[in-house]
C-alpha positions in Angstrom: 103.2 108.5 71.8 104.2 107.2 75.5 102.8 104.5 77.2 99.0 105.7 78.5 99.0 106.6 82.5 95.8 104.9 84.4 93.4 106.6 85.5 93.8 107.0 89.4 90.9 106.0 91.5 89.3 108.5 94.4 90.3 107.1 97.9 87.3 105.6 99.2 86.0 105.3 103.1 85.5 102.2 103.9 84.4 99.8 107.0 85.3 96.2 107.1 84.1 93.2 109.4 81.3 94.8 111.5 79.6 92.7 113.2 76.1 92.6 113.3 73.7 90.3 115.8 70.2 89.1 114.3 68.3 91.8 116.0 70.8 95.0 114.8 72.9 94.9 117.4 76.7 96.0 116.9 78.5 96.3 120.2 77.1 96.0 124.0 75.8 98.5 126.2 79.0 99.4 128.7 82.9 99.1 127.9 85.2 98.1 130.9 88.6 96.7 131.0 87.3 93.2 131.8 84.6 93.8 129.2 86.2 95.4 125.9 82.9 94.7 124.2 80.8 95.9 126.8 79.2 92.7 126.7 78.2 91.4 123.0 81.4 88.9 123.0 78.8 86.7 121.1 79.7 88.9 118.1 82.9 87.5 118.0 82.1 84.0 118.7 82.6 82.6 115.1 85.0 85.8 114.1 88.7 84.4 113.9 91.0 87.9 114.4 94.1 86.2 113.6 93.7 86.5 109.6 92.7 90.6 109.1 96.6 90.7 108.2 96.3 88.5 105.4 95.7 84.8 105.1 98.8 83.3 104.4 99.8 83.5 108.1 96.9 81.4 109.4 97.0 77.7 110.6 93.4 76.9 108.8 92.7 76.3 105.2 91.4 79.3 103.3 87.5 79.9 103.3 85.8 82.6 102.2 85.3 83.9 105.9 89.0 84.3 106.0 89.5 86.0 103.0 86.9 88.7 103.3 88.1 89.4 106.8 91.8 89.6 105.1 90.3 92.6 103.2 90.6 94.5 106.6 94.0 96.1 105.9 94.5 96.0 102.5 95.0 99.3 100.6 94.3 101.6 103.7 96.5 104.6 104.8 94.6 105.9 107.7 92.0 104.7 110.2 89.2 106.5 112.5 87.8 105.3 115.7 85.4 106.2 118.5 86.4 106.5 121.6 85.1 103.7 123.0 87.2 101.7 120.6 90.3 102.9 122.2 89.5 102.7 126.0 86.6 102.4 128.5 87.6 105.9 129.6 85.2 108.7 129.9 85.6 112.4 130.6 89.5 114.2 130.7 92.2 111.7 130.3 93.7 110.2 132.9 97.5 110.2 133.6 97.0 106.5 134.0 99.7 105.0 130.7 96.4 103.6 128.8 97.4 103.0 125.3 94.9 101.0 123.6 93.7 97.6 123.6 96.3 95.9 121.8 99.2 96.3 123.7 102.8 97.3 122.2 102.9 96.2 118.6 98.7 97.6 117.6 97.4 95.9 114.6 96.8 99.1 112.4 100.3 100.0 110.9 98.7 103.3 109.8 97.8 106.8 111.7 94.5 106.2 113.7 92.6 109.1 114.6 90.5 108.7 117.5 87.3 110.8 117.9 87.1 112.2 121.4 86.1 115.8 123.0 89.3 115.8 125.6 92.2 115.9 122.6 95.6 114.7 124.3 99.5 114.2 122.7 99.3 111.4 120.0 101.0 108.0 120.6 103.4 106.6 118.6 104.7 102.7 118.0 107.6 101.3 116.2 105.4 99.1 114.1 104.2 102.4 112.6 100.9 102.7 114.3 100.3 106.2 116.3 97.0 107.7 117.6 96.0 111.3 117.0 93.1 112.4 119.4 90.9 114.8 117.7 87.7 116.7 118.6 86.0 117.1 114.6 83.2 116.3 112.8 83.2 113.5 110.3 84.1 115.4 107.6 87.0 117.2 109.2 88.1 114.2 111.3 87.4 112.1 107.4 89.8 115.5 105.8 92.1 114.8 108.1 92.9 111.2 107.7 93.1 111.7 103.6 95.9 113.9 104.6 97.6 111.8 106.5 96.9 108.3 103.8 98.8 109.5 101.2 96.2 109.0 98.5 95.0 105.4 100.6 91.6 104.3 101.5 90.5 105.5 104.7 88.8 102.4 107.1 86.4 103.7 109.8 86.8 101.1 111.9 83.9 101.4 114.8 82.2 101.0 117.4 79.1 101.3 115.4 78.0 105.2 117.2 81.2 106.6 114.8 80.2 104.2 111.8 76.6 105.1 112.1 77.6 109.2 112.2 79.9 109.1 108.8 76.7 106.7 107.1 74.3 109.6 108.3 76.9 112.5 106.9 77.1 110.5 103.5 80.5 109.5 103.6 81.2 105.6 103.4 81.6 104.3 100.0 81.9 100.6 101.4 80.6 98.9 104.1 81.0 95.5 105.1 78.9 93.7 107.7 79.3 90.4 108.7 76.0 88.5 110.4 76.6 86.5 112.9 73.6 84.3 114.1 73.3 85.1 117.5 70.5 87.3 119.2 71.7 89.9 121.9 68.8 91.7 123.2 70.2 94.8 124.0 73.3 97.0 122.9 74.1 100.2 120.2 72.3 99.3 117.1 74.1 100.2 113.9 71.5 101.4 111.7 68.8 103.3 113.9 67.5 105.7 112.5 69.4 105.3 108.6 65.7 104.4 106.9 66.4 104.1 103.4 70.1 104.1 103.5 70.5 101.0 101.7 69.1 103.0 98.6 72.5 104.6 97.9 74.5 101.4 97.9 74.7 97.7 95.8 74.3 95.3 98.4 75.7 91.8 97.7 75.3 88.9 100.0 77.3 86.1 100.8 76.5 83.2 103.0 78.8 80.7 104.7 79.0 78.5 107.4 76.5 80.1 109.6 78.1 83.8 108.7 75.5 86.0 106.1 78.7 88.2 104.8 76.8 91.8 103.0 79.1 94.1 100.8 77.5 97.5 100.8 79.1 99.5 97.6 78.4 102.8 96.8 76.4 103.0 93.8 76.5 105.2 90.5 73.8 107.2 91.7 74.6 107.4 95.1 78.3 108.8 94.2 76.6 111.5 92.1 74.8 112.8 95.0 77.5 112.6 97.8 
């Protein structure tokens, strides 16, 4: 008899490092150029970006902060954004030679498919990274990206108006969110309107040095219902 194959896995959807304030807030009310955050830069106060490649590249000891940011890219074949992730434009696009935030070399190494009513021609990168603009719902634009991860996880990776739709259409089996212990006041709250969502997940918490780190896994029975 030959060796026994392993059981493959179902790609899972999955959102890493969203940042949350004390009073629900994930993101600020207006994104400009100056203000890529549209004002909750708080958020990030204690959030160090330099390690969601991995941790071996950073120039601090390992904590647990860095390594569950680390989780970020590990495993994924395919992301999907909002809009507002990818520019502050609004309406038709502009001929204007926008490509994103993160200038030549964007951190995602994976197609990104950004959720947007005005579809345009997708950008490529040599680091592997292209954007696809699509005008679909979460499960098409969430069919879509499966296609194109090649039996990956899928990350939705924000703001928190696009996590917040694929959490009300049943479709993340992970969610991290990340604390942070700061009080904004205003902003898109993540979880308006999601009462009882937490029933179809096993939350685990982890606190660290002033972070509250919550692991949001799909459960038994809420995989049985999806």
């Amino acid at each position: 008899m030959g060796p026994r194959t392993p059981t493959q896995r179902a790609p899972r959807t999955r959102v890493h490092n969203m940042l949350v304030s004390l009073d629900g807030f994930a993101a600020g009310d207006t994104v400009t150029v100056d203000q890529p955050i549209g004002g909750a830069e708080l958020l990030f106060s204690r959030f160090d970006g330099r390690v969601i490649d991995g941790v071996d590249g950073a120039d601090a000891p390992i904590t647990v902060d860095r390594a569950l940011i680390s989780l970020w890219g590990q495993g994924i074949g395919a992301e999907i954004m909002g809009r507002r992730k990818f520019g502050p434009q609004t309406g038709g696009w502009s001929d204007d030679g926008w490509q994103g935030w993160w200038g030549d070399a964007p951190p995602f190494r994976t197609p990104v498919f950004v959720l947007t009513h005005h579809p345009r021609e997708p950008i490529e990168f040599g680091n592997g990274t292209s954007f696809h603009f699509i005008d679909a719902s979460p499960e098409d634009a969430l069919r879509r990206a499966q296609e194109a991860a090649g039996g990956l996880d899928v990350r939705i990776g924000g703001g928190p108006s696009t996590v917040r739709q694929f959490l009300e259409a049943d479709l993340i089996d992970f969610l991290h969110l990340t604390i942070v212990p700061v009080v904004l006041g205003t902003g898109v709250r993540l979880l308006d309107g999601l009462a009882g969502i937490e029933d179809r997940f096993t939350i685990e918490t982890i606190s660290t040095d002033g972070l509250t780190h919550q692991l949001w896994n799909r459960d038994e029975a809420g995989r049985r219902r999806r």
